[in-house]
TORDRENVO-106228 format. One record per residue (C-alpha): residue in three letters; x, y, z. Coordinates in steps of 0.1 Angstrom, whole numbers, plus 2048, in hexadecimal, padded with zeros to 3 digits. Layout:
N
ALAXYZ/...
// end
This chain:
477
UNK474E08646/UNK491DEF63C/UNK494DD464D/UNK4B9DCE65B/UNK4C4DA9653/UNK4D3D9266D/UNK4F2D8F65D/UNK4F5DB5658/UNK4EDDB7683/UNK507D9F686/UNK521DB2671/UNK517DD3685/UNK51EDBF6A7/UNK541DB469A/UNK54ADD568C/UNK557DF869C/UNK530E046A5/UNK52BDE86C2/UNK54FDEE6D1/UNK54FE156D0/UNK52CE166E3/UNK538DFC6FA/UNK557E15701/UNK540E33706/UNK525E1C719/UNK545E1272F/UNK553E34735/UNK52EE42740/UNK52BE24757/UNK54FE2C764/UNK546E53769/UNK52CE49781/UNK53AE32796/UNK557E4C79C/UNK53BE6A7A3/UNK528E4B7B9/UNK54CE417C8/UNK541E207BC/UNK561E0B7AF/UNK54DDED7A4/UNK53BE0A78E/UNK55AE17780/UNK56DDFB77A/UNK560DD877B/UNK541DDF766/UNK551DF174E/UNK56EDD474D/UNK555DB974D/UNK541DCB728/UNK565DCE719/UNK56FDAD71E/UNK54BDA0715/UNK54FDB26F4/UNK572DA36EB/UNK565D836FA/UNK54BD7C6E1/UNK556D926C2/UNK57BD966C0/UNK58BD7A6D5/UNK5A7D7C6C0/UNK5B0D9F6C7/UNK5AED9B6EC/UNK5C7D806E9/UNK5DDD966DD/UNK5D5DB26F2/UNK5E2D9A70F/UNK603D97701/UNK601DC46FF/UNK5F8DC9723/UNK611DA8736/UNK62FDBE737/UNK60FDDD743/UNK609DCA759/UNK60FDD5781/UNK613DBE79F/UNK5F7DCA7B5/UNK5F6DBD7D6/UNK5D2DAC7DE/UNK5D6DA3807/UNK5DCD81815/UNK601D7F807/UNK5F8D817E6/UNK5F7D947C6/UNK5EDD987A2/UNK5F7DA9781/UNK5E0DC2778/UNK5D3DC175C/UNK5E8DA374D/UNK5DCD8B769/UNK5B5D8F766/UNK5B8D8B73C/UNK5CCD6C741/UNK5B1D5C759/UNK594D6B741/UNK5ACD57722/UNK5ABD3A73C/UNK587D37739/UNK588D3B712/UNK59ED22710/UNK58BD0B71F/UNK569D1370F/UNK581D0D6E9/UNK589CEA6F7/UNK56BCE26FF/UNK559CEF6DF/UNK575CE66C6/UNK587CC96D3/UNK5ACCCB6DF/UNK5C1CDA6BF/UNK5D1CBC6AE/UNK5EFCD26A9/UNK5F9CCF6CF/UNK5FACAB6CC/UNK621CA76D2/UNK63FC9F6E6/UNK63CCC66F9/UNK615CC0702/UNK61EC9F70C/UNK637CAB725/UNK627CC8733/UNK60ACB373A/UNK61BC9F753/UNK62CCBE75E/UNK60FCC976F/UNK602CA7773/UNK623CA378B/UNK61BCC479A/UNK5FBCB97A7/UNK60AC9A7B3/UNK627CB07CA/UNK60ECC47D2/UNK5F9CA57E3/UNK61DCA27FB/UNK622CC67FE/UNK627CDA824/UNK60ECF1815/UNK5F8CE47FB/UNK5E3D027FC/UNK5FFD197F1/UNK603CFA7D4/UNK5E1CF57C7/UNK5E6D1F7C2/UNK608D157AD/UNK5F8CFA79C/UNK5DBD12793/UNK5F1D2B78A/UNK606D1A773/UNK5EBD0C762/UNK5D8D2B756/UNK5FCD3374B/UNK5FBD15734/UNK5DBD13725/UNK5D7D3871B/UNK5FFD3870B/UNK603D1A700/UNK5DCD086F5/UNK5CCD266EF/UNK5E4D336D6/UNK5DBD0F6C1/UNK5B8D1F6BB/UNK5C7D466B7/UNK5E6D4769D/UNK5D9D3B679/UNK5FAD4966B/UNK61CD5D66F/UNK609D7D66E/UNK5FAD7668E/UNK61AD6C69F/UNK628D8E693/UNK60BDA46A0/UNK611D8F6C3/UNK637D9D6C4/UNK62BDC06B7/UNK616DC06D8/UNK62EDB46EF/UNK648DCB6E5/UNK634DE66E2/UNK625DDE704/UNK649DDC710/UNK652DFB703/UNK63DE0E710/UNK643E00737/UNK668E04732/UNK665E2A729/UNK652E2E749/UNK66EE1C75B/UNK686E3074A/UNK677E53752/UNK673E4A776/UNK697E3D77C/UNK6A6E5F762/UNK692E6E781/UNK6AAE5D79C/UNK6C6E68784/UNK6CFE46776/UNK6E0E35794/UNK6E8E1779C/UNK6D9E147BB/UNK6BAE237B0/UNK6B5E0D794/UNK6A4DEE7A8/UNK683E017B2/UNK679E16795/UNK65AE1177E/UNK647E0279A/UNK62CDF879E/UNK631DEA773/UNK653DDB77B/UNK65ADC779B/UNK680DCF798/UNK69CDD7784/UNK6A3DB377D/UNK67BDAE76F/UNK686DCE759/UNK6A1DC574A/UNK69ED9E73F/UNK676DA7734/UNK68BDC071C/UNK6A8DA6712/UNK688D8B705/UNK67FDA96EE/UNK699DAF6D8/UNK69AD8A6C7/UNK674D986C2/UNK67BDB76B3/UNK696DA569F/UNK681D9068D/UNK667DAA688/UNK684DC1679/UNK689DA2660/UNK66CD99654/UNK65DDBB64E/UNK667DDA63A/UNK66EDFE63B/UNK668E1164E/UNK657DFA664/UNK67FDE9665/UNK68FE0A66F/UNK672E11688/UNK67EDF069B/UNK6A1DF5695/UNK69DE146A8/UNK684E026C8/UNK69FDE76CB/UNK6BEE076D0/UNK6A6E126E8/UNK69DDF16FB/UNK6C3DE76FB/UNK6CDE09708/UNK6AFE09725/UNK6BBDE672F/UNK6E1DF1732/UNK6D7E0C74D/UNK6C1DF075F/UNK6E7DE3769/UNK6D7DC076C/UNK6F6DA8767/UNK6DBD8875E/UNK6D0DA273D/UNK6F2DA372F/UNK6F9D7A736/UNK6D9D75721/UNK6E2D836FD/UNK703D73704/UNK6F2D51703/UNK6D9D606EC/UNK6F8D666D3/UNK709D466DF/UNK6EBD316D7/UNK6E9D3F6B5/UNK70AD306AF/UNK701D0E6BC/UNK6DFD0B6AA/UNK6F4D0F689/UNK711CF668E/UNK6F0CE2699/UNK703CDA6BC/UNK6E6CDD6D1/UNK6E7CBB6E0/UNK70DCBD6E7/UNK705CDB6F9/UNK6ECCD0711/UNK700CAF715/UNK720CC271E/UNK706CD9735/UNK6F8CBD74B/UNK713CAF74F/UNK72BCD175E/UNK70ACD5773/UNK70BCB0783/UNK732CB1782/UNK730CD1796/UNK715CC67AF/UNK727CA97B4/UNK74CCBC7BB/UNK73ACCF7D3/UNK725CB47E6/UNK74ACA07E9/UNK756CA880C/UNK73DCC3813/UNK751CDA7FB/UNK737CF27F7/UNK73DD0081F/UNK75CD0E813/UNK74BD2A7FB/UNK73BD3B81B/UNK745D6081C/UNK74CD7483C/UNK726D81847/UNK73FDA4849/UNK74FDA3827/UNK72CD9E816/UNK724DBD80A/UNK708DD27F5/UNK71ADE67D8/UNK711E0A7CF/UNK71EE057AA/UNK71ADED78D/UNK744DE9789/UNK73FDE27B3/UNK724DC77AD/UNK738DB6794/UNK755DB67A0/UNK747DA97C4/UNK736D8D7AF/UNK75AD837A4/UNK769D7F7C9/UNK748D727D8/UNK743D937EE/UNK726D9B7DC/UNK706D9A7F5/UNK6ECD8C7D9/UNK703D727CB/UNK70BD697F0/UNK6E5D687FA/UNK6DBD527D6/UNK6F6D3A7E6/UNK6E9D3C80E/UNK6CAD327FE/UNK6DAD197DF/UNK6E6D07801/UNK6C6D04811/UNK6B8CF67F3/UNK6D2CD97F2/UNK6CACCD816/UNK6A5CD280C/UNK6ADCB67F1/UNK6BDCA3804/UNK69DCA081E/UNK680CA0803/UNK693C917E1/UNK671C847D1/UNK656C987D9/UNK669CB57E4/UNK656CD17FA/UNK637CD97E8/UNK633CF17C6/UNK638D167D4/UNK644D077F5/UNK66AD127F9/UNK663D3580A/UNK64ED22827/UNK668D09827/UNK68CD0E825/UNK695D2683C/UNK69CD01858/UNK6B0CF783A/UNK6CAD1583D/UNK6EFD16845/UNK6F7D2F85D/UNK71DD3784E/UNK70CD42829/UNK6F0D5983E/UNK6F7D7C82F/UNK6E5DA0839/UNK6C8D97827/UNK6C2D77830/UNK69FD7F842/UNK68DD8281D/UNK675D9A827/UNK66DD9E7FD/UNK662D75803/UNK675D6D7E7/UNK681D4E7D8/UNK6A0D357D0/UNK6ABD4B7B5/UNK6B0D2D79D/UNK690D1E78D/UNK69ECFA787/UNK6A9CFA7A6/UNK688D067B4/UNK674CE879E/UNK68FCD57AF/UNK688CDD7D6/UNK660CE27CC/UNK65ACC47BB/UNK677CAE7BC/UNK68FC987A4/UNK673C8E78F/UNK666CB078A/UNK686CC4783/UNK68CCA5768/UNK668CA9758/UNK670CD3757/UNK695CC9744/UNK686CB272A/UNK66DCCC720/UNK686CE4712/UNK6A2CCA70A/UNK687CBE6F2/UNK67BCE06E9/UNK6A0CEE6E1/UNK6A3CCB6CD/UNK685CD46BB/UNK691CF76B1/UNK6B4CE86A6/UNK6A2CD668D/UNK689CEB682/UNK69FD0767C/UNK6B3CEE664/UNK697CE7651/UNK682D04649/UNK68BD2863A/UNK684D4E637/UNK66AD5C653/UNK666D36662/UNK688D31667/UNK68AD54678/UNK66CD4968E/UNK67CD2E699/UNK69AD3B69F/UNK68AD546B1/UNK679D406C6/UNK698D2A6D1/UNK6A9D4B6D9/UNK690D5A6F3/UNK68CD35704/UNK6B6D3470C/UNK6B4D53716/UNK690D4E72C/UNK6A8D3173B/UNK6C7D4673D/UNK6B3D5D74F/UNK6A6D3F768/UNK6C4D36776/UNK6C7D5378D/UNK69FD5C78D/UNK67DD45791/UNK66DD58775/UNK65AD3E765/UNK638D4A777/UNK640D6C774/UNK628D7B75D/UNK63CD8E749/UNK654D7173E/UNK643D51744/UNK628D57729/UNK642D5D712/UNK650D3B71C/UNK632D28718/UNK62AD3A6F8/UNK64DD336E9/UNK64AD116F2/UNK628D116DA/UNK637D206BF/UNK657D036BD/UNK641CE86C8/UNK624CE86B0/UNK625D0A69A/UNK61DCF9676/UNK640D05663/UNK63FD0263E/UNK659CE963D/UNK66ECF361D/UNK696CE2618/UNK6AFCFD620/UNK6C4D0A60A/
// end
C-alpha cells in the first residue's frame, strides 16, 4: 500500500474533495435536524462546517462571497428592537474575527499606513469618546461596535486579500451579480402589484427594506459594471452592457428621486475630476452650506418654511411627488425638515459632545417644533434624521461631523490626483472609485446609509481602494 504524502493530504484538503463532502456531510446533518425539528441541526451546524472550511482553506473566496450575498442579504428582525442582515451580517462578524487573527499574526499592513487610516482612527476613537457622554451609552457602545466590524473587515482586511486588479474585478463581479439577482426578485414582486407607484416602497421584502434601499444600491452599480465593461472583452463587454440597461431600467420604476440626483453628480463629478476642480468644488460647497445655515439661523428665518399640517400631502404619482417637492406640499420633504429643525435646537443644547452615537431617535422628539409636525410625525418605522452629516452632527457633535468631512475631502483630493497620474485600468479604478463615493455622499444627504449594509461596506471599501490600493504610477499621456 502507497503511502499518501503530507503534502499530497494537504493538497486534497485544499482541493474540491474536502469541500464537496463537507457540502454532503452538511446537507445530511441539515436533513435531520428538519426530520428531528431541530434548527440548531439544520442550520447552525451545517453553517458552522462551511464557514470552518472557507475559514482555514479558502479565506480568500469567502471574502468575496461577502461582497455576493450583502445586497442577499434580508433584514431579519431578532427581538429587543433590533435586527440583522441575514446572511451578510454573520460573514461580516465571522471576517471581523479574521481580521483580527491577520493583525495579530501578520502585523498591521504597511500599505494602510496613511492620511485615511489616520483619520478613521480617530473617527472611532471620537466615537467612543461621545459615546462616554451619551443619554444612552448602551445603544452607543452597539454603534461603536457596529461601525467597527464595518471597518476592519472593508477596509484592513482587504490589505491582506487583493494582491492585484484581478481581485478587485472578481469583488465587483460578485456584487453586481449579487445585486442582480435581488433586484429581479424586487422587480417580479412589484410587475405583480402592476408597477405602481404606490406599490413600489414595499416590494422585495424581506431583501430590500424599501424602494429607496432599491434603487441607490442599484445607482452604486453601474460605475461598477462600467468599469468591468472597459477593462474586459467580448462578450463578457456586451454581457455587462446589457446588466447595466437592465439595472438602469429596474431603478427608473423604483421612482426614487435621490437615484436619479446620484448619476447627475456621478456625471457632474466626472467633469470636475478632469478640469482637476475638486478643491474649488468643495470650497464653493462649504461655503453655500454655512452661507445657508446662517441665512436661515438670521431672525429665526427658518419658521417661515412651515407648511399647513392640511396642505401636506402623500402623492399617488411620481409627477405628484415631484411636483409637491417643488411647492414644499410634499409630506417626506416636509417631515425631513420637522426633523432637520429638531436637529438644529438639538445643536444648539449639546454642540460638543452632541447626544450620544445612535442616540437621535431616543432624543429629538423634545427638540421638535410643533408648526413643521406633519401626518407622520409619530415615526412608528423609528427612523432617522434623513441626513447623515447632519446625524454625525446631532450624534457626535462639531468635532465629529468635522472629523467625518475631512475624511472624504481628503479622499476625493486623493482621487483628483491619482486619476491625473496614472493610466488604462488604474485610472478607470480610480475613477471608479471617486464616482461611487459622490454618489454614496449624494445619496447621504437625504438618507443615514452609511451603516446600512448594503452601501456602507461599499464606502469603506472605496475608501481602501483610493487610500492605499498600490497604482502603478505611469505619466499620462
Amino acid at each position: 500500500m502507497k503511502v499518501i504524502q503530507g503534502g499530497h493530504i494537504l493538497r486534497l484538503l485544499k482541493g474540491d474533495t474536502l469541500i464537496i463532502g463537507v457540502i454532503i456531510l452538511s446537507l445530511l446533518v441539515s436533513s435531520v435536524g428538519v426530520f428531528l425539528d431541530q434548527p440548531w441541526l439544520s442550520i447552525i451546524l451545517p453553517a458552522i462546517a462551511i464557514g470552518s472550511y472557507f475559514v482555514l482553506f479558502n479565506i480568500r473566496q469567502l471574502y468575496f462571497l461577502l461582497f455576493f450575498f450583502i445586497p442577499l442579504s434580508a433584514e431579519i428582525e431578532i427581538g429587543g428592537g433590533f435586527s440583522t442582515d441575514l446572511p451578510g451580517e454573520p460573514l461580516l462578524w465571522l471576517m471581523f474575527i479574521v481580521s483580527i487573527f491577520y493583525i495579530g499574526y501578520k502585523g498591521f499592513p504597511k500599505k494602510l499606513i496613511n492620511q485615511t487610516t489616520a483619520i478613521i482612527s480617530i473617527h472611532l476613537v471620537w466615537i467612543l469618546f461621545t459615546a462616554i457622554f451619551a443619554m444612552d451609552q448602551t445603544i452607543s457602545a452597539k454603534y461603536l461596535l457596529a461601525k467597527t466590524w464595518y471597518v476592519i473587515p472593508f477596509y484592513v482586511l482587504s490589505a491582506f486579500i487583493i494582491k492585484e486588479n484581478k481581485d478587485i474585478k472578481t469583488i465587483f463581479k460578485y456584487f453586481v451579480g449579487g445585486t442582480f439577482i435581488a433586484s429581479i426578485y424586487f422587480f417580479i414582486q412589484h410587475f405583480q402589484l402592476d408597477l405602481t407607484y404606490l406599490s413600489r416602497t414595499n416590494a422585495g421584502q424581506p431583501i430590500w427594506r424599501n424602494h429607496v434601499n432599491y434603487a441607490v444600491t442599484i445607482v452604486i452599480n453601474l460605475p461598477m459594471l462600467w468599469y468591468l465593461y472597459k477593462t474586459s472583452k467580448h462578450p463578457d463587454r456586451l454581457l455587462y452592457l446589457v446588466m447595466m440597461s437592465i439595472l438602469t431600467f429596474f431603478m427608473y420604476f423604483a421612482y426614487a428621486r435621490i437615484s436619479y440626483l446620484c448619476l447627475m453628480t456621478g456625471f457632474g463629478y466626472l467633469i470636475v475630476l478632469k478640469l482637476k476642480m475638486t478643491k474649488v468644488v468643495i470650497l464653493l460647497s462649504i461655503c453655500i452650506v454655512i452661507g445657508g445655515l446662517l441665512w436661515l439661523q438670521h431672525n429665526n428665518q427658518y419658521l417661515h418654511l412651515a407648511q399647513d399640517h392640511d396642505t401636506v400631502i402623500m402623492q399617488s404619482d411620481f409627477g405628484g411627488k415631484v411636483n409637491a417637492t417643488t411647492s414644499g406640499n410634499d409630506i417626506s420633504t416636509m417631515e425631513r425638515l420637522h426633523r432637520w429643525v429638531a436637529s438644529y435646537n438639538m445643536i444648539k443644547d449639546k454642540p460638543i459632545t452632541g447626544v450620544g452615537p445612535a442616540n437621535f431617535y431616543n432624543s429629538y422628539k423634545p427638540y421638535t417644533v410643533h408648526s413643521f409636525e406633519t401626518y407622520v410625525s409619530d415615526n412608528p418605522e423609528r427612523s432617522g434624521i434623513h441626513n447623515y452629516y447632519l446625524m454625525v452632527l446631532v450624534e457626535q457633535g462639531f468635532i465629529g461631523l468635522v472629523i467625518f468631512l475631512a475624511l472624504v475631502i481628503i479622499s476625493l483630493i486623493k482621487v483628483e490626483k491619482s486619476y491625473h497620474s496614472s493610466t488604462g485600468s488604474n485610472r478607470m479604478l480610480i475613477l471608479t472609485s471617486g464616482i461611487i463615493i459622490v454618489m454614496i455622499l449624494t445619496i447621504n444627504t437625504v438618507n443615514d446609509m452609511i451603516e446600512v449594509i448594503k452601501i456602507g461596506g461599499i464606502f469603506f471599501f472605496m475608501l481602501f481602494l483610493i487610500s492605499s490600493y498600490q497604482l502603478e504610477e505611469q505619466p499620462s499621456k
